[in-house]
C-alpha positions as CSV (number, residue, x, y, z in Angstrom):
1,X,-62.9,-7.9,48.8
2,X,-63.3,-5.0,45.9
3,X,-61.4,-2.5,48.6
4,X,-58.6,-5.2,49.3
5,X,-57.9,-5.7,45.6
6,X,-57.7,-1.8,44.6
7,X,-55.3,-2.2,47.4
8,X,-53.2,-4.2,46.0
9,X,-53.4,-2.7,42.6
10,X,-52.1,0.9,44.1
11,X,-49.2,-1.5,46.2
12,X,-47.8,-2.9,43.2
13,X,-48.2,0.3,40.9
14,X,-46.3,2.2,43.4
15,X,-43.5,-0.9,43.7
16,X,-43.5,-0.4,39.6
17,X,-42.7,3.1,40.2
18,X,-40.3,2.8,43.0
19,X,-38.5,0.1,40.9
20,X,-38.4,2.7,37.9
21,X,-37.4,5.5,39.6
22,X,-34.4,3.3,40.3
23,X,-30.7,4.4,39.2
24,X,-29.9,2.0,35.7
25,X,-27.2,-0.3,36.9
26,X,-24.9,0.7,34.5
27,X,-21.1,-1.1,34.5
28,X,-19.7,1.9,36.8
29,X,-22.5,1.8,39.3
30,X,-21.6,-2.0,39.5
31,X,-18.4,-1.9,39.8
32,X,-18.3,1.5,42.2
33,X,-20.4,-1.2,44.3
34,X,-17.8,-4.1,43.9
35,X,-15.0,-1.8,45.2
36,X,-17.3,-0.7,48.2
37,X,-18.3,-4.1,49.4
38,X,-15.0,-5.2,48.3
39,X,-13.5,-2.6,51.3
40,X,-16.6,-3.7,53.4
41,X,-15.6,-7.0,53.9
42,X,-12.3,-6.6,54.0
43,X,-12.8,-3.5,56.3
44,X,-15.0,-6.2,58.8
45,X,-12.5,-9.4,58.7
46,X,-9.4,-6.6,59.7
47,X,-11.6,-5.0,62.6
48,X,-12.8,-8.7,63.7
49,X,-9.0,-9.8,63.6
50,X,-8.2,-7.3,65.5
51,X,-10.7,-7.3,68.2
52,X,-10.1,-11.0,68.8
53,X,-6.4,-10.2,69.1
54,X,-7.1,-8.1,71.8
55,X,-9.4,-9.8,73.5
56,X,-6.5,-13.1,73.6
57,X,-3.8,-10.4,74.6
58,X,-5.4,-9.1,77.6
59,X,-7.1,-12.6,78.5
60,X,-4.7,-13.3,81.7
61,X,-3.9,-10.6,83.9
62,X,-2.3,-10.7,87.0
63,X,-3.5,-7.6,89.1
64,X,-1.0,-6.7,92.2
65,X,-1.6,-4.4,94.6
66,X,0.9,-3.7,97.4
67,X,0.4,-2.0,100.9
68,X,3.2,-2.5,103.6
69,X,4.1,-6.5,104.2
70,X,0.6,-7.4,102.6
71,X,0.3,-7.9,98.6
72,X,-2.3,-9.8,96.7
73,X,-2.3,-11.6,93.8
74,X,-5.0,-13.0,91.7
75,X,-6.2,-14.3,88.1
76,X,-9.5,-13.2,87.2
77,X,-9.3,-15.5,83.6
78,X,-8.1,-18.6,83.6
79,X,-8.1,-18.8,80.1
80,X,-5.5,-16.5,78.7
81,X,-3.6,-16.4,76.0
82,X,-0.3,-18.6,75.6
83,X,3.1,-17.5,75.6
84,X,5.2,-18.4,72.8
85,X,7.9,-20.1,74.8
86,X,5.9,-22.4,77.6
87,X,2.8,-22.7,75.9
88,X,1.4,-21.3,79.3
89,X,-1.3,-18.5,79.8
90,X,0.5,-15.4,79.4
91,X,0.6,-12.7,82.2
92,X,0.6,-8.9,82.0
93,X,0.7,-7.0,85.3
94,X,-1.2,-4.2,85.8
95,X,-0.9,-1.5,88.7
96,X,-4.4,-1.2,90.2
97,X,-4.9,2.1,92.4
98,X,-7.0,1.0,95.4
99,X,-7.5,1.7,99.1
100,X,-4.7,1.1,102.3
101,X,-4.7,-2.7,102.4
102,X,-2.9,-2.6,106.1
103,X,-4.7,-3.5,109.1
104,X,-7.4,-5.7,107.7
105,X,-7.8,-9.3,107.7
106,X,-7.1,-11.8,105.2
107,X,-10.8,-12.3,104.7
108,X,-11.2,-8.5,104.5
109,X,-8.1,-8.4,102.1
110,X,-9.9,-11.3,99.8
111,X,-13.4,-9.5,99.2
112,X,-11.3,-6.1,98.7
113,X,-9.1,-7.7,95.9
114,X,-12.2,-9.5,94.3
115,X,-13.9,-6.0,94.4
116,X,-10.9,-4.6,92.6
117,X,-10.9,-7.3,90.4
118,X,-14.5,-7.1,89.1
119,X,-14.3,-3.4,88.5
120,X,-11.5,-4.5,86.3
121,X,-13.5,-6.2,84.5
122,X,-16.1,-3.7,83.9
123,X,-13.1,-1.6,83.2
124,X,-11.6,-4.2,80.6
125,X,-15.3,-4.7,78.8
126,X,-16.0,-1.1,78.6
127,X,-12.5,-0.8,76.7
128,X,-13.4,-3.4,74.3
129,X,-17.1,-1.8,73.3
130,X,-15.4,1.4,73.2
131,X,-12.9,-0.3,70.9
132,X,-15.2,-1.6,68.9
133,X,-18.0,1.0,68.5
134,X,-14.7,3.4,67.3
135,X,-13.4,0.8,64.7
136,X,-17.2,0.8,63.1
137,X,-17.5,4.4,63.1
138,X,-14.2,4.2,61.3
139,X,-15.2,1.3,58.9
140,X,-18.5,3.5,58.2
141,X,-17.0,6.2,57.4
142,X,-13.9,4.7,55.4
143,X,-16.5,2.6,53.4
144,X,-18.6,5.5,52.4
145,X,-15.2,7.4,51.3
146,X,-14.2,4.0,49.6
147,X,-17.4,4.2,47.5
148,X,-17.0,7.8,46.2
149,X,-13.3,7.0,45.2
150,X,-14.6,3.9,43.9
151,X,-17.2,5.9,41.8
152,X,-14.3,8.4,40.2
153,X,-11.7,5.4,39.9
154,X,-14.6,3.0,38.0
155,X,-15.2,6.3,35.9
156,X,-11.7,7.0,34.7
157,X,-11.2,3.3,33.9
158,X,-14.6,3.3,31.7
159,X,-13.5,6.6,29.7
160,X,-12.0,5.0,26.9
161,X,-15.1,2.6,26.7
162,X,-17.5,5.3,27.1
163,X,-14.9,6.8,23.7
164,X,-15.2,3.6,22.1
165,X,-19.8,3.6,22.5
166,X,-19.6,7.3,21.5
167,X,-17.9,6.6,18.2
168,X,-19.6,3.4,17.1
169,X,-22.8,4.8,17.8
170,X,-22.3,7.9,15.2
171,X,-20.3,5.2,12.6
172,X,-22.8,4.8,9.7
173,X,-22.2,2.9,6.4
174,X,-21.1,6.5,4.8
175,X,-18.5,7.1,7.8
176,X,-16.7,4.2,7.9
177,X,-13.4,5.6,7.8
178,X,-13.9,7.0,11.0
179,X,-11.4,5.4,13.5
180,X,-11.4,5.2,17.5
181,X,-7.6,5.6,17.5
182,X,-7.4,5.2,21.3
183,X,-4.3,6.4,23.1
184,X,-2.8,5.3,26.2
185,X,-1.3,2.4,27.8
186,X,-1.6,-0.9,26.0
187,X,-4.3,-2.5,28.0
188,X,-7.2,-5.0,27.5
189,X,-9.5,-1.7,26.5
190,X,-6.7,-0.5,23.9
191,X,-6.8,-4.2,22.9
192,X,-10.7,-3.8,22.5
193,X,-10.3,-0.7,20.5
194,X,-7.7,-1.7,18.3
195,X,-9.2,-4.5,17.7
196,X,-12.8,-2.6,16.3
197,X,-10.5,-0.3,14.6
198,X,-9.2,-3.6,12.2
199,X,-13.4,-4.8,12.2
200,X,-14.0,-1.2,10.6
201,X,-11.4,-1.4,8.0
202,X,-12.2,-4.5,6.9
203,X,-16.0,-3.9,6.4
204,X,-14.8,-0.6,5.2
205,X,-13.1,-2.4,2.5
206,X,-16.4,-4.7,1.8
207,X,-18.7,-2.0,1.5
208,X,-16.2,0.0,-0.9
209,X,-16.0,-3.6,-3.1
210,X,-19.6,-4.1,-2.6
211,X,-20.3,-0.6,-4.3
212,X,-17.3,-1.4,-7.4
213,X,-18.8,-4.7,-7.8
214,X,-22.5,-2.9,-8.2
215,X,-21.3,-0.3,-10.6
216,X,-19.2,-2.5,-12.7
217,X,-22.1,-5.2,-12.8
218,X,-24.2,-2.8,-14.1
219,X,-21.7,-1.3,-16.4
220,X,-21.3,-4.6,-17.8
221,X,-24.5,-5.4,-18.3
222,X,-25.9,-2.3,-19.9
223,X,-22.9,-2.8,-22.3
224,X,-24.8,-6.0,-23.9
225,X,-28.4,-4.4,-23.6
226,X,-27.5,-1.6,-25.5
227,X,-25.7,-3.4,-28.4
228,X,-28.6,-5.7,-28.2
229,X,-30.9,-2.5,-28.9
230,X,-28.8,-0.7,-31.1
231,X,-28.9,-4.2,-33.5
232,X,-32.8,-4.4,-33.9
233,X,-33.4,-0.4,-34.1
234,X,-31.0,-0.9,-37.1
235,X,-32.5,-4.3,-38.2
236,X,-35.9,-3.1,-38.0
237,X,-35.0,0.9,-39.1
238,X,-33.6,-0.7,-42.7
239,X,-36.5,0.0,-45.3
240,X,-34.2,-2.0,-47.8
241,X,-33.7,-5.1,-45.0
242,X,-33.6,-8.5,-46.6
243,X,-33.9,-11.8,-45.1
244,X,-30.2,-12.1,-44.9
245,X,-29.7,-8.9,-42.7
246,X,-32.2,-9.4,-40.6
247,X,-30.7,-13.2,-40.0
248,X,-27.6,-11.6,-39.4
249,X,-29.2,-8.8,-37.0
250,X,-30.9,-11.8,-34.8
251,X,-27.5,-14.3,-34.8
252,X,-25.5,-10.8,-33.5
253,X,-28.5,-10.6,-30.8
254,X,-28.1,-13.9,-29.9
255,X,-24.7,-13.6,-29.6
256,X,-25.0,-10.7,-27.1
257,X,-27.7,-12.7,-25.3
258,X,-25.1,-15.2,-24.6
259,X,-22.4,-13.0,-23.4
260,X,-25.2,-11.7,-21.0
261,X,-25.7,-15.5,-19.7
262,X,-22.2,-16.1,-19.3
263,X,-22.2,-13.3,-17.3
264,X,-24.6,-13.9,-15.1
265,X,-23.7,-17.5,-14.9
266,X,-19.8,-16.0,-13.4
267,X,-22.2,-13.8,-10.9
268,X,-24.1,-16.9,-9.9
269,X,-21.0,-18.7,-9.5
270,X,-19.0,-16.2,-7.5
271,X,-22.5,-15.6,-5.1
272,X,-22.5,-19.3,-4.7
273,X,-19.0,-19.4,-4.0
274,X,-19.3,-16.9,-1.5
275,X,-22.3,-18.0,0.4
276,X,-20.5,-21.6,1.9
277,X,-20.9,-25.3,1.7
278,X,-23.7,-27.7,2.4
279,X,-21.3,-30.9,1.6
280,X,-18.0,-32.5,1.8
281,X,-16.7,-35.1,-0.4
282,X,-13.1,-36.2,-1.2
283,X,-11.7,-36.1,-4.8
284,X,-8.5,-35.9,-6.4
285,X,-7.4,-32.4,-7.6
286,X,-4.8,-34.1,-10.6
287,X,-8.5,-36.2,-12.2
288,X,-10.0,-32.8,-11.9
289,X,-7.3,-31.1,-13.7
290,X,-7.0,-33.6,-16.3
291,X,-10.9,-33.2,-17.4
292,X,-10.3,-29.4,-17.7
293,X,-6.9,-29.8,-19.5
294,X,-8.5,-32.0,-21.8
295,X,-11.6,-30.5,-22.4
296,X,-9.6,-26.9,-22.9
297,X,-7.4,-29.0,-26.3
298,X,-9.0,-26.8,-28.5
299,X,-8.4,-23.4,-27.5
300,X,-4.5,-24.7,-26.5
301,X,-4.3,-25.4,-30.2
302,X,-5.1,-22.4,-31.7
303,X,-3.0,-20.2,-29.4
304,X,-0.2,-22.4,-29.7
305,X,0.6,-23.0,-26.5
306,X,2.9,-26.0,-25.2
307,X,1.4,-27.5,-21.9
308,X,3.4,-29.3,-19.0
309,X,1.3,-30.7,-17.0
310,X,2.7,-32.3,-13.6
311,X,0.0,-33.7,-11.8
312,X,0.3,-36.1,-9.1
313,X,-2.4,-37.4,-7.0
314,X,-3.7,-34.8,-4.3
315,X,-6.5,-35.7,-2.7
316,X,-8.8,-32.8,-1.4
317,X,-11.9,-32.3,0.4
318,X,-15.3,-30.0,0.0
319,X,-17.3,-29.6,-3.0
320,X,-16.7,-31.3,-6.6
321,X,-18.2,-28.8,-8.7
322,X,-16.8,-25.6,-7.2
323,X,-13.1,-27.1,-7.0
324,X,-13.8,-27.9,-10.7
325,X,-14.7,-24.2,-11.4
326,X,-11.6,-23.1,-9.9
327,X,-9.2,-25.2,-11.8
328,X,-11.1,-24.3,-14.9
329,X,-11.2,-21.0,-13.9
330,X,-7.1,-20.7,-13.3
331,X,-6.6,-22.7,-16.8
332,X,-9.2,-20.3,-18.7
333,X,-7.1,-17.4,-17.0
334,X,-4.1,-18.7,-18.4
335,X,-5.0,-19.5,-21.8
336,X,-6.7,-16.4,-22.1
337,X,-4.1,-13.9,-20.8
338,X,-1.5,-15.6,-23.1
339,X,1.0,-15.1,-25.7
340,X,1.2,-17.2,-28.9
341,X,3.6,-18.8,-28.7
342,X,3.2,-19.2,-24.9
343,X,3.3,-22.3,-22.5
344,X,1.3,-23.3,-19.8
345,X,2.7,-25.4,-16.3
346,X,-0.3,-27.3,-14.0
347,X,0.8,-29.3,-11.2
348,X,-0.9,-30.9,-8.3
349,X,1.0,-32.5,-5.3
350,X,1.1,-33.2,-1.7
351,X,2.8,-30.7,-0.1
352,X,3.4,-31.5,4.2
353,X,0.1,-33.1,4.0
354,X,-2.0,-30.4,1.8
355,X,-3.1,-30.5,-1.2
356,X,-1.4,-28.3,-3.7
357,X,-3.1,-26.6,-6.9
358,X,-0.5,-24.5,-9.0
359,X,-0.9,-22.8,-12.5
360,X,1.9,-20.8,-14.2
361,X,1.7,-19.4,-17.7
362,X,3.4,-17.0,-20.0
363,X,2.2,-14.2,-21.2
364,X,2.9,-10.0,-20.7
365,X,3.9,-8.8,-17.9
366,X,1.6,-7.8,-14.7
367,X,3.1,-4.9,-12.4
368,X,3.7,-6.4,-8.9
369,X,1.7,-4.4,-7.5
370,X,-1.5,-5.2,-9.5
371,X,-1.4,-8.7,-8.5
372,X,-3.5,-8.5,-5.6
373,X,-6.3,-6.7,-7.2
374,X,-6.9,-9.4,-9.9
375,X,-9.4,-11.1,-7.3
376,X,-11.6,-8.0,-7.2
377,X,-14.8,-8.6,-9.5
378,X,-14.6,-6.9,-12.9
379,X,-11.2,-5.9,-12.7
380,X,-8.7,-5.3,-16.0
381,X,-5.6,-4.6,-16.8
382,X,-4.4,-2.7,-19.8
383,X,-4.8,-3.6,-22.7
384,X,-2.3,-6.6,-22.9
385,X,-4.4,-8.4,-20.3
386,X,-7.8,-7.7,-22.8
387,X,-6.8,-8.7,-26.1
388,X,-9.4,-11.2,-25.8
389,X,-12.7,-10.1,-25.0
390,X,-15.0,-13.3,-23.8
391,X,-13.6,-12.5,-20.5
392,X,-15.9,-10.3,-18.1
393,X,-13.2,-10.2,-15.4
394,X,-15.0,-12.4,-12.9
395,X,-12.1,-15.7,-13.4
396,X,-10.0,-15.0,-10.3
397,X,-12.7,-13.4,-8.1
398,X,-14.6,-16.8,-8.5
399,X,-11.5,-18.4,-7.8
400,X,-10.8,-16.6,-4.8
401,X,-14.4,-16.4,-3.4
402,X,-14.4,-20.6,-3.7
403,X,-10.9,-20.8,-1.8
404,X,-12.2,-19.0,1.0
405,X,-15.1,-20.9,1.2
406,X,-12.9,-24.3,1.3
407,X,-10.4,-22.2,3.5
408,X,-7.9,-22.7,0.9
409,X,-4.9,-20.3,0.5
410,X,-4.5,-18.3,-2.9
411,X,-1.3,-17.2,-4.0
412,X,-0.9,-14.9,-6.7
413,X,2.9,-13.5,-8.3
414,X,3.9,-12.0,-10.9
415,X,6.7,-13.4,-12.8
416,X,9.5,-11.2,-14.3
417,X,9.6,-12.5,-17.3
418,X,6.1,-12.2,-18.0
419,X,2.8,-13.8,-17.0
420,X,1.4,-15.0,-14.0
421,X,2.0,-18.0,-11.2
422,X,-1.0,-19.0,-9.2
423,X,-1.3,-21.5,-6.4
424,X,-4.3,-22.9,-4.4
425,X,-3.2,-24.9,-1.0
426,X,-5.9,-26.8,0.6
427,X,-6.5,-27.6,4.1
428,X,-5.5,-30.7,5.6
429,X,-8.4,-33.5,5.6
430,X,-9.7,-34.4,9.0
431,X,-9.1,-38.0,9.8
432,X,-12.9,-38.5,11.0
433,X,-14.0,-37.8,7.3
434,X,-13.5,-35.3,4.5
435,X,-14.2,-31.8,6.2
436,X,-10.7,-30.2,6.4
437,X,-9.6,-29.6,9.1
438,X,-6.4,-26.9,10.1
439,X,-4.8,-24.2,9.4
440,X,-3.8,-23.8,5.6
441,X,0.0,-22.9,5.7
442,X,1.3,-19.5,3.9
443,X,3.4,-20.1,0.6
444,X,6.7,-19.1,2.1
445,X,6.1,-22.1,4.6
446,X,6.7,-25.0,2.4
447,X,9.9,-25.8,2.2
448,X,11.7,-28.5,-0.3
449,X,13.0,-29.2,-3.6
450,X,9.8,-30.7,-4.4
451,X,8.0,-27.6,-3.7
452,X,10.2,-24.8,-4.9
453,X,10.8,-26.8,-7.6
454,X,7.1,-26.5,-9.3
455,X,6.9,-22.6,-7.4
456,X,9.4,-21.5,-10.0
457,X,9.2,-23.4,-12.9
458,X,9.9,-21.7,-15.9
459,X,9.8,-22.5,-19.8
């Protein structure tokens, strides 16, 4: 029993090594095998088509053979093959070389025919084999070349896949630049590689913000840490320091502090507004607006600033409090970067079925070509765009990082007279509840007076 089971053991170790020793079936080996078994079967069905093709055409067979007055005539098959006009067996006549018929009996005449006829049999069988043993040999043989060409042909179609693993396998988060930039025709593989091309741009693009967004956080915070130090080495480095100045030391402390919570408040905010939603509910973008409009009275006041507010009901979908950030954000953006005098235009509407959010404001005026990097965190303009300093240039990144998360369209323009234009189209609201649903429509899509109408207004 021992003997049988260190037996088995050695069997199935050597079957694990067989098995191992095995080539990997890699995406060439299988397809070289496709393309051989492919011309295997097809190889098989031609030589069996054909074989049964000549088997039918030489089914019925008249054989004559003539001597003198005597000739004799006989079918060895009555099954032959059917002519195309009768439907009849078909005949083919064959000259069979045989011996003087003359002089012998009709009996004598009947077993020589049926002994000429049976050798033509034998003839007509060894025909077929040999037939069909040289069509196999042929097959064999066309196969195993079919395999080899099927091996270089799977190799050259693989090469720009085997370019495209070679490249993305020495990409690293410091080499992202690197591109496959595959040549040749415009086929599913140049597809493939154009495609991972656009992939590492884009994350290309995230890493780069990722590493802004790290240096500029810090950056901003060690601004406030450092002023927070500086205040007490001086508070406390004072020998003459009263109760007054050190009240006033603590108060600008505390002031810093609370530039360091807003901060980090806009950094919780714009994580949050980046990570996704958990819930849906429907809510009216004009009630939103309203609270912020009202609640922002105040500041309005003391810059000035005449508001037009247009807001119709526009119903929306996704979450509350975000939505409310972004409005507030976009009306804090506007007071802020302001002049006084200024103005400031909010609107909400329904625009073909989506909900529109639009704020425009005066102010000084933003190169064109600066517009699309106000949504990247931390970024300033000059110094026109800074004259107030509460802001930690977080308001549009937060705005843009909640849009995406609704899948909501942001708009940004500069206008040429100064200021800004910003507009927020939400998805359409699926009719089996308040998850939106759709694609969100570019700006240049909406058409109407309605539409251009608030895209352009102007004070």
């Amino acid at each position: 029993m021992l003997g049988h089971r260190r037996i088995s053991g050695r069997l199935a170790r050597l079957a694990g090594a067989g098995l191992a020793r095995l080539p990997r079936r890699t995406v060439r080996l299988r397809l070289t095998m496709l393309y051989g078994g492919l011309f295997l079967v097809s190889g098989a069905a031609l030589l069996a088509v054909t074989y049964l093709l000549v088997v039918n055409a030489t089914a019925g067979i008249i054989f004559e053979g003539q001597s003198g007055d005597l000739a004799l005539r006989g079918m060895y098959s009555g099954k032959g093959a059917t002519s195309q006009e009768g439907g009849g067996p078909t005949e083919q006549r064959i000259q069979i070389q045989g011996p003087n018929l003359e002089g012998l009996t009709p009996q004598q005449a009947q077993a020589q025919a049926a002994q000429l006829k049976q050798q033509a049999l034998h003839q007509h069988d060894a025909e077929l084999r040999r037939l069909l043993t040289q069509s196999g040999i042929a097959l064999a043989v066309m196969s195993v070349l079919s395999i080899v060409l099927g091996w270089f042909i799977a190799g050259r179609v693989l090469r720009k896949l085997r370019t495209i693993t070679t490249t993305v396998r020495n990409i690293s988060a410091t080499s992202l630049h690197d591109r496959l930039a595959l040549d040749g025709p415009d086929d599913e593989l140049k597809e493939l590689g154009d495609t991972f091309d656009g992939l590492l741009a884009r994350l290309e693009a995230a890493f780069q913000a990722q590493r802004r967004f790290v240096a500029n956080a810090s950056h901003e915070l060690r601004t406030p840490l450092a002023r927070q130090r500086v205040l007490a080495q001086v508070a406390l480095a004072d020998p003459d320091a009263s109760l007054h100045t050190l009240r006033v030391a603590h108060e600008r402390v505390l002031a810093s502090g609370r530039q360091q919570e807003q901060l980090i408040e806009a950094l919780l905010t714009l994580a949050k507004g980046q990570v996704g939603l958990d819930r849906y509910e429907t809510f009216d973008l004009a009630a939103l607006a309203d609270d912020i409009l009202v609640a922002r009275q105040a500041a309005v006041g003391e810059l000035r600033l005449d508001v037009d507010a247009r807001l119709r009901p526009a119903l929306a979908a996704g979450d509350r409090r975000l939505v409310r950030q972004l409005i507030a954000n976009l009306v804090d953006n506007a007071i802020r970067h302001n002049i006084s005098p200024g103005w400031i235009a909010v609107a909400t509407r329904i625009s073909d079925g989506h909900a529109v959010m639009s704020v425009t404001n005066s102010g000084p005026f933003v190169p064109p070509e600066e517009v699309d990097r106000l949504v990247e965190p931390f970024h300033r303009l000059g110094a026109d765009r800074t004259s107030h300093t509460d802001g930690h240039g977080l308001g549009l990144s937060i705005v843009q990082a909640i849009a995406t998360t609704h899948h909501a369209a942001v708009t940004a323009r500069s206008r040429p007279a100064g200021g800004l234009e910003i507009e927020v189209v939400f998805p359409l609201i699926s009719s089996d509840g308040p998850a939106p649903t759709g694609r969100v429509p570019q700006r240049d899509e909406f058409l109407g007076a309605e539409a251009v109408g608030y895209a352009t207004a102007t004070h």
